[in-house]
N, C-alpha and C positions, 0 to 999 in steps of 0.2 A: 625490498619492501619496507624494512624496518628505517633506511635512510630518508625513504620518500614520506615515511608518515612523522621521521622527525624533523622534517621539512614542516610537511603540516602542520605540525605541533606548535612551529615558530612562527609560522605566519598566523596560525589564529592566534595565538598569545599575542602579536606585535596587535591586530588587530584587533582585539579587546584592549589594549593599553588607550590604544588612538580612540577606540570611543569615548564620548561623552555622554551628558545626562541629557542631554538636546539630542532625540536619535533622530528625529522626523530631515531628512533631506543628506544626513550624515553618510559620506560614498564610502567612509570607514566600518562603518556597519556592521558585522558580517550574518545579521538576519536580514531578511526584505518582509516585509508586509504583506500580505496575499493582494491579489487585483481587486478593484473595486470593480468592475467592470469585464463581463467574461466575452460581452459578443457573442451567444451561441444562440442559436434557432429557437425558440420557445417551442414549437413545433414539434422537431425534434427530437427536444428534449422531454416533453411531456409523452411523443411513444416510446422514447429508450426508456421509463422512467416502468410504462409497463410491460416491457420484453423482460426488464430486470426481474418483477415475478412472476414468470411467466413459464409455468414449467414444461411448457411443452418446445423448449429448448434441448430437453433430454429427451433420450430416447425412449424411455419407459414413461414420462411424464411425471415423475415425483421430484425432481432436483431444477432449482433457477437458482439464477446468482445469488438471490437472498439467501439462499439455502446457508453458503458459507461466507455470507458479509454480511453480520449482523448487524444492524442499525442503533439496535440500542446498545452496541458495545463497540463503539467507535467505527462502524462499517467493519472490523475484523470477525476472526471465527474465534470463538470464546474454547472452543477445542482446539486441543495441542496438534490435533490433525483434522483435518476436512473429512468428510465421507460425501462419496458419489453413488452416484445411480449401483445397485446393486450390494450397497455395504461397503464398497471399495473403499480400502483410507489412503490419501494422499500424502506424501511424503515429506511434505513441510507442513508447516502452519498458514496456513492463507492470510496475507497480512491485508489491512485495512484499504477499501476502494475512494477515502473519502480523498481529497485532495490527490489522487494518485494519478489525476491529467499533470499536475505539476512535476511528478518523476521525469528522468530522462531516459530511463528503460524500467519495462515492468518485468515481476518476478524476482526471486530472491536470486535465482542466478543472472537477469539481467536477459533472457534468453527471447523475449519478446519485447522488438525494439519500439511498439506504440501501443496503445489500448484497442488499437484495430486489431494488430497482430496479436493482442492476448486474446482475444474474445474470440477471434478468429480460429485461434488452436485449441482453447479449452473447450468450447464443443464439441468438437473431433476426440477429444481428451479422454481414450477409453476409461479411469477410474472419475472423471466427473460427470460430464452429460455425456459423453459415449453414442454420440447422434453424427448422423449423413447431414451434410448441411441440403442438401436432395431434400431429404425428409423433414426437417425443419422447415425448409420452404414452401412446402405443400400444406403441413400442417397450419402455418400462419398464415396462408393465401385462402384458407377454410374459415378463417376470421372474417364477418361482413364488418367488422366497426374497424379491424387493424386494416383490414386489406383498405378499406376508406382512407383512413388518414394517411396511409401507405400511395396512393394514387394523390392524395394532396400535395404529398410534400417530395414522392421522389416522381418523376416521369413513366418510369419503368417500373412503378410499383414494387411487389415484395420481391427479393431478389437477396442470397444470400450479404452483398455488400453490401446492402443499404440497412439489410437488418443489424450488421456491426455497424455500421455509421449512426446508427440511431441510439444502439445501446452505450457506446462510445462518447457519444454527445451526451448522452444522459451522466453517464461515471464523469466527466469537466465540471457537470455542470456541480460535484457534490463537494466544493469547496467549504469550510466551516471557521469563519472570520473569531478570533479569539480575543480576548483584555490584551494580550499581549500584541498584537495585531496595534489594539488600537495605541498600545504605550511605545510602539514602534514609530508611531504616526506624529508622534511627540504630545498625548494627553497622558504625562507620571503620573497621575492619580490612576491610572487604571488596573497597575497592580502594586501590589503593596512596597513596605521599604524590604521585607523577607525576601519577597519573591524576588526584588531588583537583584538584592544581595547575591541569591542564588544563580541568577545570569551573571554575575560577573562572576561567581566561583564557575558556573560552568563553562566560559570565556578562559579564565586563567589557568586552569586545571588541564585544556587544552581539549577538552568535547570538541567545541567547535571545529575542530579541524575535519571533523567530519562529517558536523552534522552543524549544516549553515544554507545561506540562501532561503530561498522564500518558502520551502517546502522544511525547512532545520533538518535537509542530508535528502535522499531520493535526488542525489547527483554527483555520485561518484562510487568506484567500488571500493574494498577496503579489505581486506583479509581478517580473518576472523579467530583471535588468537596471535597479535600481532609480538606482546611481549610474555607467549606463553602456550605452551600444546594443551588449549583445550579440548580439544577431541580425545588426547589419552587421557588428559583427568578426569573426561566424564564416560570413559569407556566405550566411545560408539566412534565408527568412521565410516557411513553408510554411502553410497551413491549421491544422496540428496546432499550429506553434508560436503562434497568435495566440490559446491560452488560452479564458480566459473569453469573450472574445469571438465564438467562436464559437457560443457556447450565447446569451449578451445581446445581441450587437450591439452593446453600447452600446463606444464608443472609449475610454472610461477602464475599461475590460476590454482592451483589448489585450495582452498579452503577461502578463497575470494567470493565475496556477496555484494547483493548490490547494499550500499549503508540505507536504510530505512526510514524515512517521514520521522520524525518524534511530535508532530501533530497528533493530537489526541490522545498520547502515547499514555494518559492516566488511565483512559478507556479499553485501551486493546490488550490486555494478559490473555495469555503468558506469553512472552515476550522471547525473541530469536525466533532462526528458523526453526527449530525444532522445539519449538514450544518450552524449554525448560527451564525459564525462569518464570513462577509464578505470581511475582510481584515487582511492582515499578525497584522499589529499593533494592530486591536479588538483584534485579537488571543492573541497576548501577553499581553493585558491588563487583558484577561480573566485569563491567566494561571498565573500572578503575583496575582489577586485579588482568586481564589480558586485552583490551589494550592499552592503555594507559602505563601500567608498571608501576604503581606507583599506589599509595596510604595516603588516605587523607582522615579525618578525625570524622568522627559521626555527626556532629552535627554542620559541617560542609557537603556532605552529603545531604543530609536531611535539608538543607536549602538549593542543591539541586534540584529535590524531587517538587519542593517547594515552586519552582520555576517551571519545572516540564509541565507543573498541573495549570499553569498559566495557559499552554498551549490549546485546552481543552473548548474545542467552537463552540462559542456561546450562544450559537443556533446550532442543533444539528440537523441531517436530513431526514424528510419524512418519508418511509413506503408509499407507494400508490397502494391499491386494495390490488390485489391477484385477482383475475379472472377467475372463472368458476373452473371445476376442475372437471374435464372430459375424458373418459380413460378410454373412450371408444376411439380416438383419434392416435391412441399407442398401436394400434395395426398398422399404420405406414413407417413405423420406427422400422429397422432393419436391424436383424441379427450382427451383423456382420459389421467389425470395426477394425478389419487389416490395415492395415498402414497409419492409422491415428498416432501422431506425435504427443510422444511423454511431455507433459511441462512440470517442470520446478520452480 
């Protein structure tokens, strides 16, 4: 592991050498610009937009996606843990939904390979919405205005697949275009000469090895604690924190994650899976001190953070309003959640 990320170390270094001040068309690069252009249903995207707060996704009817992707705090959950239906708390940090169609798998372990397959299992997900996809379907076939647009846009109406296709489509559609977006595009005026400075310290210092392409990382895994056992220095080595290995088994998975969007990444504390850093600047002193290995002076840091807060969507997304809330439709919930898959 430590050979292959001092591989990456060298090709993002050579790769920040080879850019220039002209980034717009530059195949040296090593960030992309988000699409201008997504192609999705407008349709939809306007019903997954309201299944998103739609609590009757859970089985008790108190918990929707909004519940732990807060909007005004960069789509992430501003708690170090999520809670689900019942008080449950979830084992990681729920990280940010906004850009997170651009990942190449969701979840910190990587364990759900599309935004179908995560929506798909976190319903079923006994500590979050803990529901019969049975019984989600009955209840949203009891919608005259969903079951409508339901009938408009799929043939087969409400059906547990098309209800993840819709909410799915809606999470693509929550990309958040940033200054830094546009200084990608080749307009330098759109962030300062600080903030430049701070992408090349974060290009040279060797981030980028991990965190690059059009999402800045949410494409590749990375092990966590590369030049250093953070799990013994901070005391915990739980189930959640053993990564990939819990989904492979295999031991060169242990403490492997998927690397993380640094989109909006000023908005979303606290920071890791498990929630323990409570500030952009911890976050970087963690990731200079294990993975990195390496000091750098305070104020090269301080023009990192300088640059990440570039990333911050100078649009972000708005909520739909939530339906009104019917508790007399929790009687078709089911007790009974045997076989419901843990996700991390």
């Amino acid at each position: 592991m430590k050979s292959r990320l001092f591989v990456a170390l060298a090709a993002g270094i050579a790769l920040a050498a080879g850019a220039g001040s002209a980034l717009a068309g530059n195949a040296a690069e090593p960030l992309r610009p988000l699409p201008e252009h997504l192609g999705l249903n407008p349709g939809k995207v306007e019903l997954g937009s309201l299944l998103f707060v739609d609590k009757r996704l859970s089985a008790d009817d108190t918990i929707a996606c909004s519940s732990c992707h807060d909007f005004s705090h960069g789509g992430a959950d501003p708690r170090p843990r999520s809670v689900g239906i019942h008080g449950a708390t979830s084992a990681v940090n729920a990280p940010t939904v906004f850009n997170s169609g651009l990942n190449f798998r969701e979840l910190w372990s990587g364990s759900a390979p599309s935004l179908e397959a995560f929506v798909t299992g976190v319903v079923q997900n006994p500590k979050v919405f803990g529901s019969k996809w049975s019984d989600v379907v009955v209840k949203i076939s009891r919608d005259p205005d969903l079951s409508v647009r339901f009938a408009r846009l799929y043939g087969n109406g409400v059906t547990r697949d098309n209800i993840v296709d819709a909410i799915a489509t809606y999470t693509r559609s929550l990309v958040t275009p940033s200054r830094f977006d546009r200084y990608l595009r080749g307009d330098t005026r759109a962030i300062t000469a600080g903030e430049a400075q701070g992408y090349e310290r974060f290009k040279s210092y060797g981030c980028i090895a991990c965190h690059q392409g059009v999402n800045v990382g949410g494409n590749m895994y990375q092990k966590f604690g590369v030049m250093g056992d953070y799990f013994r220095d901070h005391g915990h080595d739980t189930p959640a924190d053993q990564g990939r290995y819990a989904v492979t088994g295999r031991d060169s998975d242990r403490h492997v994650f998927k690397v993380p969007s640094l989109r909006n990444v000023a908005l979303t504390a606290p920071y890791f899976h498990d929630g323990s850093a409570p500030t952009l600047e911890a976050a970087v002193d963690v990731m200079f001190r294990y993975q990195l290995g390496r000091a750098a002076p305070p104020a090269d840091k301080a023009l990192i953070v300088e640059f990440l807060k570039t990333l911050t969507g100078e649009r972000q997304p708005v909520l739909a309003k939530a339906v009104p809330e019917a508790p007399a439709q929790n009687a078709v919930a089911s007790a009974s959640h045997s076989g419901a898959r843990s996700m991390q």
